[in-house]
N, C-alpha and C positions, 0 to 999 in steps of 0.2 A: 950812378944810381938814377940820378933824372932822369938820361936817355933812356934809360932801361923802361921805368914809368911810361914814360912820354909812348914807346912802343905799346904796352901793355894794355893800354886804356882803348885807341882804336880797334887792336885785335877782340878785347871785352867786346865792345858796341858791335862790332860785326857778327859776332857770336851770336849775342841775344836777336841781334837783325836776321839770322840764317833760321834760328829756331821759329819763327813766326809766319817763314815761305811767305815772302812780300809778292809770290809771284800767284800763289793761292787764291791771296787776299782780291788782289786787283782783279783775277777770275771774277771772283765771287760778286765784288764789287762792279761790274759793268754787267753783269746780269742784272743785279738787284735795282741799278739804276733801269734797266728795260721794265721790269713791273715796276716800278716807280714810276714811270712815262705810261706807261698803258691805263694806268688805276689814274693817273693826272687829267686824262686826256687833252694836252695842248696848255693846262695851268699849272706853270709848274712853281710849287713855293720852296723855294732855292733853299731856307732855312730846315725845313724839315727833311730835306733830302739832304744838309751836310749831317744831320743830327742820326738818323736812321745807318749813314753810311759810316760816320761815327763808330754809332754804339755796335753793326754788326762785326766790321772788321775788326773791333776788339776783342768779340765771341769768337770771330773764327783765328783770331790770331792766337789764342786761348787754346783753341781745338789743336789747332800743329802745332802747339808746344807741348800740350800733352800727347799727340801722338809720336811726335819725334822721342817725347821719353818711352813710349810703349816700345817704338820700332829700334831702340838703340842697340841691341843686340843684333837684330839683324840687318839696321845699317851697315856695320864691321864686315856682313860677309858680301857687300854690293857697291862695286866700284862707282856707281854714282851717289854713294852715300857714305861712304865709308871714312870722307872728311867730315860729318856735320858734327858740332860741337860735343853732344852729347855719346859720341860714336867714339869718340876722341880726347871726351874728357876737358875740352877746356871750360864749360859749365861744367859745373855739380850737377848732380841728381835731386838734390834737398832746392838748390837754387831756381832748376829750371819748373820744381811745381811751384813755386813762390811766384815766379815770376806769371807764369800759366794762370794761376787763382784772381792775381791784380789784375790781368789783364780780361779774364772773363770777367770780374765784380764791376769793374768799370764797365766794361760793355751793356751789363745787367743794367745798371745805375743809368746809362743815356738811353737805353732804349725803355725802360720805364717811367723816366722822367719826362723824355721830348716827345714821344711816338704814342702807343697806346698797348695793353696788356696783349692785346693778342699778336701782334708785333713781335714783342719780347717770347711771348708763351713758342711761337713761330721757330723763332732763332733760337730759341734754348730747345726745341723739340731735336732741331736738325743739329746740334751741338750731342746730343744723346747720342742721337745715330751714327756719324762718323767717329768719336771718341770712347761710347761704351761698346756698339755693337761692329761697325766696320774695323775701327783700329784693332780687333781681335778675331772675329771672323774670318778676316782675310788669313787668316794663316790655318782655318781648318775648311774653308768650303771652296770652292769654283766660282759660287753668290756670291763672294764679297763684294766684285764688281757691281754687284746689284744694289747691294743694300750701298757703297759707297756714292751710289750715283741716284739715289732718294735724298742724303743730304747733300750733296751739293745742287740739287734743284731746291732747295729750299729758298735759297736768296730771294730770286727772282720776286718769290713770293710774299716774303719779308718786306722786299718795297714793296710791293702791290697792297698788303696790310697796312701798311705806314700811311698811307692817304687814304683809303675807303676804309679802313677800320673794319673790315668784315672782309668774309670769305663768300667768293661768286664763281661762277661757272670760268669767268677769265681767268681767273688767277688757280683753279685747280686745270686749264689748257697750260697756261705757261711754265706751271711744275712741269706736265708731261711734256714740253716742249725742250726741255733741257735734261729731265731725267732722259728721253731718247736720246740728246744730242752726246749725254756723258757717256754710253755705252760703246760708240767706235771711237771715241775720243781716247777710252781707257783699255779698249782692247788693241788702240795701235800702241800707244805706252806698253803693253805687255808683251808686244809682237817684238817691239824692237830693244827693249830691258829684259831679252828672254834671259840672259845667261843671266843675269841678275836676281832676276826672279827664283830662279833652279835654285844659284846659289843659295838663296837665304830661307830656300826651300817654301815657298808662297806660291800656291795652286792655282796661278790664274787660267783661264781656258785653254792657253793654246801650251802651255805645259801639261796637261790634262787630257784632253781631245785633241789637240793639233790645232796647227796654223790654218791647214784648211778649213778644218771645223769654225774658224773662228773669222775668217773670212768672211764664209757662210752667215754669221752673227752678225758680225760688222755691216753687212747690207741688208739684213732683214732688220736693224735698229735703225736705218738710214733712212729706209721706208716710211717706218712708222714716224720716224721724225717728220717725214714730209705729212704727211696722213696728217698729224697733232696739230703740227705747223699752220696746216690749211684751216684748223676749225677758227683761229680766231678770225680770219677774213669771212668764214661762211657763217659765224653768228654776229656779226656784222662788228665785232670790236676793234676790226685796224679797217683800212681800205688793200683796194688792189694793189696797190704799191709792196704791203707787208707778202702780198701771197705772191706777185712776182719776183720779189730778191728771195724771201724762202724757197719758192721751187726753182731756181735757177741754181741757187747753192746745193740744193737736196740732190739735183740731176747731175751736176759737175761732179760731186763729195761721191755718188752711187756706182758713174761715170770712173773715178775713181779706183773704187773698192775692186770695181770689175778686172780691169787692168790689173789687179795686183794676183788674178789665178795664174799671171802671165808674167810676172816679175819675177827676175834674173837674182836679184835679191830681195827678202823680205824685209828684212831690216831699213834700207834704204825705202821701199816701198813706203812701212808701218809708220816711219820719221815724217813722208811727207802726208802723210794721211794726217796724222798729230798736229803739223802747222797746219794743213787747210782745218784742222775740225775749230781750231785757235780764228782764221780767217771768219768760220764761219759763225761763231758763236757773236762776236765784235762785229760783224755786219747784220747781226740782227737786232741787236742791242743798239743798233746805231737807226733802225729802220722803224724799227716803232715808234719812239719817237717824232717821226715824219707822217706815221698813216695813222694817228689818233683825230 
């Protein structure tokens, strides 16, 4: 009976770990530290950035627990989903909104307490959008990509709130500089999870209009990435430093996309698209930082 226990506890913790997508978080969390550094410029007070980074990853960890209960049916019909806890029953239904509720009220509770109202107001906005209107959307429009990738530029923004306490021309640049970045990021996710997608019957573009069509999409958001990317060097809030690793990523990433009207496989192609958009998000998050 012990050993039995003794198993049953690790498999739990893992569970509750799987529902929360730690790999989400960390996304979301190395953006939010980039307006966090940009809104700093060069002062950084360590305490308020673990407090912010804190209270958001609690919200979004909150957000994929309850979307994992939205998506639970048709995890079942998607082989990269089809083990997560709630797909498979090793949480309850009743347990994993319990769990979901603690997790956002805390998040509520430090970003109220350490950050400032618009901060919170910020985070809970982009909490809305991915949990009320993408976690459902996406199973009747083509736009869910769209509207999924307004909140997760949210973060970004979240920090950049967190030390200037107000909203400015930079901090509505570096939404658009990540809402761009999420649109070929989640359209290679679609290209290469296509059978996935069919199965569980979720209408992203290249099930809809084709791969090529979507192709096509994937470089005109690459673009504009670059295009967004450039405004904060041309209204003077990073240096040249920011606008050379941005366009050097933008041209390789576009570079890229090009090559793949010419690829033997999409899937392989759309994978490696996925890691560089990953490459690219982390080396800019890492480069602001340096051109404040």
């Amino acid at each position: 009976m012990e050993k039995i226990q003794s198993q049953r506890v690790p498999l739990s913790l893992k569970a509750y770990l799987i529902l929360i997508k730690p790999g989400i978080i960390m996304g979301n969390a190395i953006t939010a530290v980039g307006g966090f550094a940009l809104a700093s410029k060069g002062h950084f007070d360590f305490w308020l950035l673990l407090a912010m980074l804190e209270g958001l990853s609690l919200i979004v960890a909150s957000a994929c627990v309850f979307n994992n209960y939205i998506d639970r049916e048709a995890d079942r019909k998607m082989s990269r989903t089809r083990n997560r806890p709630l797909a498979v029953g090793s949480v309850s239904n009743l347990a994993a909104l319990i769990y979901a509720t603690l997790l956002g009220l805390s998040g509520v509770f430090l970003l109220a307490k350490l950050t400032n109202l618009l901060t919170l107001f910020i985070a809970l906005l982009g909490f809305v959008v991915y949990v009320g209107l993408y976690s459902f959307l996406k199973y009747r429009t083509i736009h869910g990509t769209l509207i999924g990738s307004i909140a997760g530029a949210v973060p970004p923004v979240v920090g950049y709130t967190a030390v200037s306490g107000g909203l400015d021309l930079a901090a509505i640049i570096i939404f658009g500089v990540i809402m761009m970045w999420q649109m070929p990021h989640f359209f290679a996710i679609s290209v290469y999870r296509l059978k996935d997608y069919d199965a569980a019957a979720i209408p992203v573009l290249p099930l809809k209009k084709g791969i090529g069509a979507t192709k096509v999409q994937m470089l005109l958001y690459i673009g504009l990435f670059m295009c967004v990317s450039s405004l904060l060097t041309v209204f003077g809030f990073v240096s040249l430093l920011y606008l050379f690793v941005s366009t050097l990523i933008g041209l390789y990433w576009f570079w890229m996309g090009i090559k793949g009207f010419k690829a033997r496989s999409d899937q392989k192609w759309a994978r490696r698209m996925f890691i560089f958009s990953l490459v690219a998000v982390m080396a800019l998050s890492i480069t602001i930082p340096l051109s404040v």
